[in-house]
C-alpha positions, -999 to 999 in steps of 0.1 A, spaced: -68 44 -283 -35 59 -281 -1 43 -271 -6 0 -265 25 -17 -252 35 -40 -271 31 -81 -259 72 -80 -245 63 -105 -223 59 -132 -254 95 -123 -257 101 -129 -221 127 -159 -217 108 -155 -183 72 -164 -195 59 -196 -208 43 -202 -240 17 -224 -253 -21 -220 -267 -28 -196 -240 -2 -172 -248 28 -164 -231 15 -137 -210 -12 -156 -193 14 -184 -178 40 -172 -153 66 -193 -136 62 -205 -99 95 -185 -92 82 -154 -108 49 -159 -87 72 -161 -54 91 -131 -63 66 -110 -70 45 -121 -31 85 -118 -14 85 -83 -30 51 -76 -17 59 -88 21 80 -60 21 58 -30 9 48 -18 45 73 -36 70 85 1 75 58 15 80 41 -3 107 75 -15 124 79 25 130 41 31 144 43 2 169 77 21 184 64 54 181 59 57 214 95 44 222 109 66 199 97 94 220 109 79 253 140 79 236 141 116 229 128 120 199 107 149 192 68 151 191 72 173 158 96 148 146 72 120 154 48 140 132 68 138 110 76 103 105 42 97 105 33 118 73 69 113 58 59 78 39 24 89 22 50 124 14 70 103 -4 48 80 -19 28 103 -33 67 126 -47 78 92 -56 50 79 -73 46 111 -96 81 103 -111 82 65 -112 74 58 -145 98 86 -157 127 65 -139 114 32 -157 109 51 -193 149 48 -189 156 17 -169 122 -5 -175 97 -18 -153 119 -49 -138 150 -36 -136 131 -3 -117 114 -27 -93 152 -42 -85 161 -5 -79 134 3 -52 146 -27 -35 177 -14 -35 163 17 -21 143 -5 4 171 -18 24 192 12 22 165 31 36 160 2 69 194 3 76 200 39 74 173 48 99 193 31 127 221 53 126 222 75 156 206 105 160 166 122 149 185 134 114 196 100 100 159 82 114 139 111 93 162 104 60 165 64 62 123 68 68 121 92 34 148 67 16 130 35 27 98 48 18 109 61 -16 117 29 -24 87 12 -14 64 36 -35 85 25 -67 76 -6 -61 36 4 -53 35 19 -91 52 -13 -111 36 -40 -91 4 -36 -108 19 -32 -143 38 -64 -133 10 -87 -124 -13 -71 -158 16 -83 -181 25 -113 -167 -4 -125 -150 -36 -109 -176 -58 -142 -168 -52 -139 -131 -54 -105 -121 -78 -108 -98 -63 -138 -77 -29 -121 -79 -38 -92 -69 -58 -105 -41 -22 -130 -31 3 -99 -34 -25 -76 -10 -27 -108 17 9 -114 17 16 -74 20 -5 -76 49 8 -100 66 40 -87 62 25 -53 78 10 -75 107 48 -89 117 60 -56 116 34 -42 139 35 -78 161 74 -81 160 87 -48 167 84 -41 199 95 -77 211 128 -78 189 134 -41 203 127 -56 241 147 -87 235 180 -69 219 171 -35 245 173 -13 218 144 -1 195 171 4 164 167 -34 163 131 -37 163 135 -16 129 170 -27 110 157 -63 110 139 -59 88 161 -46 62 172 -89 58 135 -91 42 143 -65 19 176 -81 7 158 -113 4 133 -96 -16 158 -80 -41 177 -116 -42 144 -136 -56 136 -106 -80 168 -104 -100 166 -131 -121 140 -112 -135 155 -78 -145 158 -81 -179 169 -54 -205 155 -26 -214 124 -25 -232 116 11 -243 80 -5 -254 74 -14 -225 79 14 -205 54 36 -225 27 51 -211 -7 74 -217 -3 107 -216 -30 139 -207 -57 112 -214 -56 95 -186 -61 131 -162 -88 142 -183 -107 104 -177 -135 108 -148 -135 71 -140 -94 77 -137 -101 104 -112 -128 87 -94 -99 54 -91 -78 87 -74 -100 96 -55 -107 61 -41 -72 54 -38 -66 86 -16 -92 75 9 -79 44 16 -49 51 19 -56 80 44 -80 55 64 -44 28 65 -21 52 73 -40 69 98 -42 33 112 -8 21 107 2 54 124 -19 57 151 -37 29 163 -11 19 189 -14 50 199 -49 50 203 -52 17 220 -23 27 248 -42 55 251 -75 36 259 -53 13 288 -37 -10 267 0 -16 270 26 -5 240 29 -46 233 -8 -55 229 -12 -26 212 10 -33 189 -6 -67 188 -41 -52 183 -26 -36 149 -14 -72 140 -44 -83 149 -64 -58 126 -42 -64 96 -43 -100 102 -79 -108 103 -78 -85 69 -63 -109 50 -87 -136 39 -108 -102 26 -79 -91 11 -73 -122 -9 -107 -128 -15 -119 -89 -27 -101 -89 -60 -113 -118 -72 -150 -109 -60 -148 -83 -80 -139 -96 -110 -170 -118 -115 -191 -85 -103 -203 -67 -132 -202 -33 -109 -181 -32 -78 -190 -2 -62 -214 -20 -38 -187 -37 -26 -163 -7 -19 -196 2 -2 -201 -31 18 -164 -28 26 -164 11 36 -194 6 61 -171 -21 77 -143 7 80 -166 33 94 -180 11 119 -150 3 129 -137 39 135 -172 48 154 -167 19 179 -134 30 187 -148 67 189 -173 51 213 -160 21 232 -121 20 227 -117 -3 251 -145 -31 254 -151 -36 221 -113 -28 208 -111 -66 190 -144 -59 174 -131 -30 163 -98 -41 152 -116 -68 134 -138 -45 113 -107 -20 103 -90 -50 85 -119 -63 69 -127 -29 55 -98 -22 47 -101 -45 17 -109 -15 -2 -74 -13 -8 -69 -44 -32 -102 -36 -49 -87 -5 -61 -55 -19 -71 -75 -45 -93 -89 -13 -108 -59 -6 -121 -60 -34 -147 -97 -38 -148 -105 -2 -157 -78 -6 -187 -67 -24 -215 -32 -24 -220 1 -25 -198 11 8 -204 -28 22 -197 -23 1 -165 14 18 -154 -4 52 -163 -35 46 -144 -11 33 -113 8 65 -116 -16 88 -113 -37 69 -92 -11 67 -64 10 104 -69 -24 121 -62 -41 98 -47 -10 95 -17 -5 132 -17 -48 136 -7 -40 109 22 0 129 29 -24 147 57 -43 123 69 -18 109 100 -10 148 104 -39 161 106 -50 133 128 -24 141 155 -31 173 157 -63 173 163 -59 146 191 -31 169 209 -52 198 204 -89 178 215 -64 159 243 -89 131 230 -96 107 200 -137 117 196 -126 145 174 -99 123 153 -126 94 148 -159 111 141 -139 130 110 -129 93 98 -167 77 100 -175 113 82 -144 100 53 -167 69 46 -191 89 22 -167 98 2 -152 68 -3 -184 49 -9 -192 78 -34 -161 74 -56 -160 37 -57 -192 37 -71 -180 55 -98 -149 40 -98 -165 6 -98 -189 13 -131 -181 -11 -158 -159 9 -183 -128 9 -198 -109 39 -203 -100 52 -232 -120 24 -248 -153 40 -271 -181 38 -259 -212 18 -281 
């Protein structure tokens, strides 16, 4: 197997050591840091879809609107193809401390006046966040290798609770200050929080550490079936991070309890989201439970295709609980590997394509709802997206290692 990373983290001043080995200890701050950083990895994202709708009372453009939509899974997806070029030169901490960065310059940005500066602090802030979305899982493999499947499952709950308060809180703060640049620059004090806890953690460059696979990993089938899964969930969360609200108001609801239906949706995801890593860890093949978990999401879409209305918490409950694809796949990341560099190479790939499959998803979406002047249309092609998820996290979830010869 070509190119293994070698242990930096015993070097760490940052890591214990003992007769587990450096890398399988991490400090309580380092823990904190790492769940702080993940609070922050969809705050703008879901603050913006809960005051979509204000945005366009405001004057801002349907095409526009389209646009902000598609603009984050754009840039993850651009982002995420060059991210471990950028760490190759800086390393994997010190890169994580510059999405931050990015983060908050991004949030604050986007409250400027006018449609120009609200597209370009979107693109900045989003930038930054899919930085983060390639090192995270690097970070938790090296410093967390006994643990990856309870870490993973704490950084996904905490990430989506942070995506709940931005779709609960937005539209409140924006009604309490009358202006709905407030319900999105708040959040940009999370972000420099964020950045605060994580610096004590940059350390110097480690060229080791940055390496990575090359070709390999995009001639591996089990790499491309992790892509493929990837790209389907994120398509089925940013469809609903996008338009949900939109849906609900759409179905009677007003823009607040829509908003708080999203919340709610997220919210109820997050005891699956903690939990699904570390299920499948102990399962010797997880595709039956990207299965379980995808017929959860399908249903979900089909009631709201159906009954919108009566049944919307039902509905809302089922979208979050299937939506615990999404840490399943991250933990794929490090289980599908054996090394930190494999890891950061899988993660690369995984997200560039996988984001840039999903890029059309809330596009697409929209257009056929304005075209259909319905959502029938919209959800019956997302309960038809469920086969092809199930399919490719059953490959996905087949007990291999890649790169790793086979007996």
């Amino acid at each position: 197997m070509s190119a293994v990373v070698h242990d930096a983290a015993a070097r760490s001043p940052h890591a214990s050591t003992g007769p587990r080995g450096a890398r399988g200890r991490a400090g309580m701050g380092l823990t904190v840091a790492v769940l702080l950083v993940a609070f922050n990895l969809r705050l703008a994202i879901t603050s913006l879809g809960a005051l979509l709708d204000r945005l366009g009372d405001a004057g801002v453009s349907p095409a526009t609107q389209g646009i902000l939509t598609s603009l984050p899974v754009l840039c993850f997806a651009a982002v995420g193809a060059t991210a471990m070029v950028v760490t190759r030169k800086v390393g994997v901490d010190r890169g994580l401390e510059g999405a931050l960065g990015l983060l908050t310059v991004g949030l604050v940005l986007r409250i400027l006046d006018g449609a120009p500066a609200l597209v370009a602090g979107t693109a900045v802030a989003t930038a930054g966040i899919a930085l983060a979305n390639v090192l995270i899982p690097a970070i938790v493999k090296e410093h967390f290798p006994e643990r990856v499947g309870l870490m993973t499952g704490a950084y996904t709950a905490i990430l989506s609770l942070g995506s709940a308060s931005g779709a609960a809180a937005s539209v409140p703060i924006a009604d309490a200050a009358g202006s709905w640049r407030a319900g999105l620059g708040v959040w940009a004090v999370f972000a420099v929080a964020a950045a605060l806890a994580w610096a004590p953690y940059c350390r110097r460059h480690d060229p080791a550490r940055s390496a990575v696979r090359g070709a390999a990993m995009w001639r591996n089938p089990t790499a491309w079936a992790v892509t493929v899964l990837f790209g389907t969930q994120s398509l089925y969360a940013y469809v609903m991070m996008s338009w949900l609200p939109s849906l609900y108001a759409d179905a009677g609801f007003s823009d607040a309890t829509a908003g708080v239906l999203l919340a709610i949706s997220i919210t109820l995801g997050v005891p699956f989201f903690f939990l699904a890593p570390s299920v499948a860890a102990r399962l010797r093949h997880q595709g039956h439970l990207v299965l379980l978990l995808t017929v959860l999401t399908a249903a979900g879409w089909a009631g709201l295709w159906l009954a919108p209305h009566a049944g919307a918490w039902v509905w809302a409950a089922l979208l979050g609980a299937g939506g615990a694809v999404f840490p399943v796949t991250l933990s794929f990341f490090a289980m599908r590997t054996t090394s930190t560099a494999d890891t950061a190479s899988l993660s690369t790939m995984a997200q560039s394509v996988g984001y840039a499959l999903a890029a059309g998803g809330p596009l697409l979406v929209g257009i056929l709802h304005h075209s259909s002047g319905g959502w029938a249309l919209p959800c019956a092609l997302l309960v038809g997206l469920g086969v092809v998820q199930a399919s490719a996290g059953y490959l996905a979830g087949r007990p291999v290692k890649i790169g790793e010869p086979r007996s």
